[in-house]
C-alpha positions as a printed NumPy array, in Angstrom:
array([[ -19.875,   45.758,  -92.218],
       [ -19.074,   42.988,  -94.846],
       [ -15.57 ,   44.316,  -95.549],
       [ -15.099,   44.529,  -91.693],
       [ -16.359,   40.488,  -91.189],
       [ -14.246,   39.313,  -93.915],
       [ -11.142,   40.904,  -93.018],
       [ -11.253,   39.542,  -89.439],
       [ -12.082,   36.232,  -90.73 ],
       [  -8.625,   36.829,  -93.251],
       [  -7.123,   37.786,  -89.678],
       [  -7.741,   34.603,  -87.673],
       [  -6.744,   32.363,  -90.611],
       [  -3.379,   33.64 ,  -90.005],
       [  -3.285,   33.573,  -86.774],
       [  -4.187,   29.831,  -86.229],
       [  -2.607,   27.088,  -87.492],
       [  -3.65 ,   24.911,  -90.196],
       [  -6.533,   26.546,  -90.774],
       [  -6.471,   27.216,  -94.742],
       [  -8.699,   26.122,  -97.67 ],
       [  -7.064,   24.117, -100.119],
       [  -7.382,   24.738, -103.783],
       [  -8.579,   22.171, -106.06 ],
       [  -8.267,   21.977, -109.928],
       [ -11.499,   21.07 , -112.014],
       [ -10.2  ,   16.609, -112.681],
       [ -10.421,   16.429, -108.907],
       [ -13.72 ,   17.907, -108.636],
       [ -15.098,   15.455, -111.254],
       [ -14.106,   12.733, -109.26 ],
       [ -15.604,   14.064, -106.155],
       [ -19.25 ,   14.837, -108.114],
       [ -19.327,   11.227, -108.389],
       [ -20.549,   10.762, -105.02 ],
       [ -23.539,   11.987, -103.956],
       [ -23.117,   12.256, -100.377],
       [ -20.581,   15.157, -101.57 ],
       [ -21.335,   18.575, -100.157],
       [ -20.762,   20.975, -103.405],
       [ -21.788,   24.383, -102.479],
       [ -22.418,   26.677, -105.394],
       [ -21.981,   30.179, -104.15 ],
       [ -23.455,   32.498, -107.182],
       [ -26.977,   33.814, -107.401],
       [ -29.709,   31.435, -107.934],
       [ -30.138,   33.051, -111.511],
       [ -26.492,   32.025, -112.599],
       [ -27.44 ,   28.617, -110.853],
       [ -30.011,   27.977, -113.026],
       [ -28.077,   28.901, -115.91 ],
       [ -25.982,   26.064, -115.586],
       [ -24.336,   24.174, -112.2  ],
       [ -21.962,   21.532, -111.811],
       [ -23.917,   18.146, -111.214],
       [ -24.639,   17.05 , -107.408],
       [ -24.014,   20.979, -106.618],
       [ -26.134,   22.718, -103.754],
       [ -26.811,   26.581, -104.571],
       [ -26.132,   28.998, -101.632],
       [ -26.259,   32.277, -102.547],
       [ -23.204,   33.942, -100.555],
       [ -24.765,   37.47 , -101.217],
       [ -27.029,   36.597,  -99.552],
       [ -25.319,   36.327,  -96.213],
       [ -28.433,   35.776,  -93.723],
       [ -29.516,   32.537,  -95.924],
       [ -26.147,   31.165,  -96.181],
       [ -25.444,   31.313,  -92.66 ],
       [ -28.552,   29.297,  -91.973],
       [ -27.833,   27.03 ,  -95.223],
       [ -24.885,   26.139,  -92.4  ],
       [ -26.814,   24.296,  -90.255],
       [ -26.801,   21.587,  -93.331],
       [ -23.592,   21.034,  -93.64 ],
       [ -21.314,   18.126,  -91.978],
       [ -18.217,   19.381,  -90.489],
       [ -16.654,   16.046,  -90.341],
       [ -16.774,   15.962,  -94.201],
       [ -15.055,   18.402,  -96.903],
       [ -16.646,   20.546,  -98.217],
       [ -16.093,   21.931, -102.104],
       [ -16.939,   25.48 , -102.903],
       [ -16.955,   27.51 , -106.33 ],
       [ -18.636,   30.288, -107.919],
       [ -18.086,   31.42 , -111.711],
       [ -14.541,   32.63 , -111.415],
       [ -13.234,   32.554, -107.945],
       [ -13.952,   35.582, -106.469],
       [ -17.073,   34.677, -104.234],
       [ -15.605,   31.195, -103.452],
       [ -12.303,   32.575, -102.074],
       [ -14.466,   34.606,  -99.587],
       [ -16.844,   31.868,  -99.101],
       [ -13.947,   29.563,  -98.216],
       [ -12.457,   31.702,  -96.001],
       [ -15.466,   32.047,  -93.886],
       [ -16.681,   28.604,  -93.818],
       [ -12.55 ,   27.435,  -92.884],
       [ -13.185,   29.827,  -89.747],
       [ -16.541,   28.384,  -88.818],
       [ -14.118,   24.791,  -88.571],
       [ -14.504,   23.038,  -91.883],
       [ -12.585,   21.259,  -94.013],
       [ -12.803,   23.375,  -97.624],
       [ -11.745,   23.232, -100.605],
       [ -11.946,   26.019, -103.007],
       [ -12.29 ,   25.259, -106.973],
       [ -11.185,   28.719, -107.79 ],
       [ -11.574,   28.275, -111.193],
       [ -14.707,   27.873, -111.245],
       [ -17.619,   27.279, -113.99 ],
       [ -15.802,   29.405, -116.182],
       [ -12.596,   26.987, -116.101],
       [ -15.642,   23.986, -115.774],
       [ -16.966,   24.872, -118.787],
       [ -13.814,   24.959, -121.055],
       [ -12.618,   22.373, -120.05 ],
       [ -16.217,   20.242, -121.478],
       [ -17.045,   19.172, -118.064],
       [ -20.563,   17.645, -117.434],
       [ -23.244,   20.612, -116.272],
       [ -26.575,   20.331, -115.271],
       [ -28.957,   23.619, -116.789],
       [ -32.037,   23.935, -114.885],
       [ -33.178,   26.678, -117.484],
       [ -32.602,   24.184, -120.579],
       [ -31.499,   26.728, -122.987],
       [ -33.542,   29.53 , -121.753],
       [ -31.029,   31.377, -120.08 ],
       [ -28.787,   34.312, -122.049],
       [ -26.945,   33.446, -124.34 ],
       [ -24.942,   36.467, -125.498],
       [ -22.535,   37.014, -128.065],
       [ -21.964,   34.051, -130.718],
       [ -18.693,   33.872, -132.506],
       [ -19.795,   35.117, -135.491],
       [ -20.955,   38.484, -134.388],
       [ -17.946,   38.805, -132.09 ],
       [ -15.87 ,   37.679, -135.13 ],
       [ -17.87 ,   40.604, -137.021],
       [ -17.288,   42.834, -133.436],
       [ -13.46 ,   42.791, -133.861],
       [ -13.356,   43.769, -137.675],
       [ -15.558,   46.766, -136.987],
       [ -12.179,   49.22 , -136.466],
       [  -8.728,   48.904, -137.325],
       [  -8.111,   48.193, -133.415],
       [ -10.427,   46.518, -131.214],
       [ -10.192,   46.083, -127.466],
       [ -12.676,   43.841, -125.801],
       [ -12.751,   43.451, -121.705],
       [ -14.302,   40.516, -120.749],
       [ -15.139,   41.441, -117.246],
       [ -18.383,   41.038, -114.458],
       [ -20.055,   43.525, -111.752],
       [ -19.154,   41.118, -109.051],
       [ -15.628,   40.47 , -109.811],
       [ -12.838,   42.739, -107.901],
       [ -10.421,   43.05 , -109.545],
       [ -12.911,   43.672, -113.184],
       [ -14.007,   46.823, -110.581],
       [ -10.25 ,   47.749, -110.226],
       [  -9.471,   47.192, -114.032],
       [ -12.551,   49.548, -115.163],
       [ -11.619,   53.072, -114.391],
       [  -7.923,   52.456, -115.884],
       [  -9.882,   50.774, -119.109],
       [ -12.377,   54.356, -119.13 ],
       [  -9.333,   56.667, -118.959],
       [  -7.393,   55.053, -121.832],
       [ -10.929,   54.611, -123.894],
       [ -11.031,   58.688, -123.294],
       [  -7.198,   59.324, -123.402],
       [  -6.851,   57.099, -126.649],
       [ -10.138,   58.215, -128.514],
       [ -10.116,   57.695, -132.819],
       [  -7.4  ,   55.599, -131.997],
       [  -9.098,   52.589, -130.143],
       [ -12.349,   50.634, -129.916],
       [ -13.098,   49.725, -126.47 ],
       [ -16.182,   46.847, -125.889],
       [ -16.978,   45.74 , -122.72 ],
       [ -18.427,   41.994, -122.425],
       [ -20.191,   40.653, -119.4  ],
       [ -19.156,   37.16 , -118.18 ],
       [ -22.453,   36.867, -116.663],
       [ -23.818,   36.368, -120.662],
       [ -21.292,   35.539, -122.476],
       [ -20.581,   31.904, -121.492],
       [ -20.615,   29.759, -124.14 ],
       [ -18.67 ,   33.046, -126.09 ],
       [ -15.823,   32.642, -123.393],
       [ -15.811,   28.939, -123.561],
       [ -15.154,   29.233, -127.154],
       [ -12.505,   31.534, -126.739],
       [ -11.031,   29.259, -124.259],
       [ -11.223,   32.225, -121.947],
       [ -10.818,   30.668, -117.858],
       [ -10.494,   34.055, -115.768],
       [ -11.326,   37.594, -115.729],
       [ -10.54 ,   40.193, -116.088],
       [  -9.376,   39.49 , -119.296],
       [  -8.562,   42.128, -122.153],
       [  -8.145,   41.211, -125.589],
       [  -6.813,   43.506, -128.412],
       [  -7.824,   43.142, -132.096],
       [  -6.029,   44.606, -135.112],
       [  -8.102,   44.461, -138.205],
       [  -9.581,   41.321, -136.825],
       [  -6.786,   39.621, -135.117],
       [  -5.662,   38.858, -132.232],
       [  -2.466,   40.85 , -131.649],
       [  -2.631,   40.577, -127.204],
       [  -4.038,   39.043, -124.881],
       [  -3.949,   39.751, -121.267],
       [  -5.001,   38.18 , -117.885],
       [  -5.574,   40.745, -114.651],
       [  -5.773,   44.009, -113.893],
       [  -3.242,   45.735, -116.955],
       [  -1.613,   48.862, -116.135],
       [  -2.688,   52.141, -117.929],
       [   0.94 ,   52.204, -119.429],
       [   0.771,   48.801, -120.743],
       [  -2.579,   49.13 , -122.273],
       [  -1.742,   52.351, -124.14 ],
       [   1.541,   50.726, -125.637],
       [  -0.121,   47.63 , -126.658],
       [  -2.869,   50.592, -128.526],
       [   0.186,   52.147, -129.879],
       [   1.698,   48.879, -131.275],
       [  -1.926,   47.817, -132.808],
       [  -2.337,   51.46 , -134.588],
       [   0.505,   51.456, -136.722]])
């Protein structure tokens, strides 16, 4: 039923004009925060809210699609509205839908994964309490712990991390002695990714004795993968 409401939502963007979200980079968000009349809809869970939102932001859960159709009735279509999420993935769909419903949207695909490396303010609810994952000294420790390392930084919600993840399980099988696979959730691994300057997943990162030797961004093909093993294991 969801796939069905979004894909006739793509539909009728196309097929009227001028009726489009417009992207927006994380400088001219900044400036917009600054007023706070600004409607900043945060579409993640209230959990990952609470973890850490950009300031003057409004959670609506878009999961939760009864609740954020009502959370509608808020809004003011004669004024923009700015949507994000934590990598772009629920804020494209978001965007889509609210553009149908008649507003004006723009979409800060990046999101508070791009927010937070580049050091922009964030307000956190939780003060500390929320996961923390990884620090860079055990993931430091993490990609010394075989000859050749491959970490997939990657979260349940994120489509294309779904796509990447049966390619990542066959070449983990295919490639076995020969390659360390570790999977890393976005979700808890914030500050990790932040550190590692890492913006978007799905991301895969291969190690040879504890260096970097690739880097990738997006779904990687099974060939690619198993020649970048190759490469590493000699």
């Amino acid at each position: 039923m969801m796939k069905n409401l979004i894909l006739a939502l793509g539909l009728l963007g196309c097929a009227i004009p001028g009726l489009a979200q417009e992207k927006i980079k994380a400088e001219t968000l900044e400036k917009v925060i600054a007023k706070p009349s600004a409607q900043i809809l945060d579409v993640r869970t209230p959990q990952e809210f609470a973890d850490g939102h950009i300031p003057n932001a409004v959670n609506v859960d878009w999961k939760d699609q009864a609740n954020f159709k009502k959370q509608l009735a808020g809004l003011k279509k004669n004024e923009p509205v700015y949507v994000y999420c934590l990598g772009g993935g629920r804020s494209k769909q978001a965007s889509e839908f609210l553009t149908a419903q008649g507003y004006q949207v723009f979409d800060y695909s990046g999101g508070m994964m791009d927010w937070r490396s580049t050091e922009k303010p964030e307000i956190k609810p939780n003060k500390g309490k929320a996961d923390k994952g990884m620090n860079m000294a055990d993931y430091t420790h993490l990609t010394k712990s075989d000859k050749v390392v491959l970490v997939n930084f990657s979260a349940v919600w994120c489509a294309p991390c779904q796509q990447l993840k049966p390619i990542l399980e066959k070449v983990e099988k295919e490639q076995k002695g020969k390659v360390k696979v570790v999977r890393l959730d976005a979700d808890k691994n914030n500050q990790l990714m932040k550190d590692l300057k890492v913006s978007a997943i799905p991301v895969v990162k291969i190690y040879k004795n504890g260096q970097e030797v690739w880097t990738y961004s997006g779904v990687a093909t099974e060939q690619e993968l198993v020649k970048q093993i190759n490469k590493a294991a000699k």
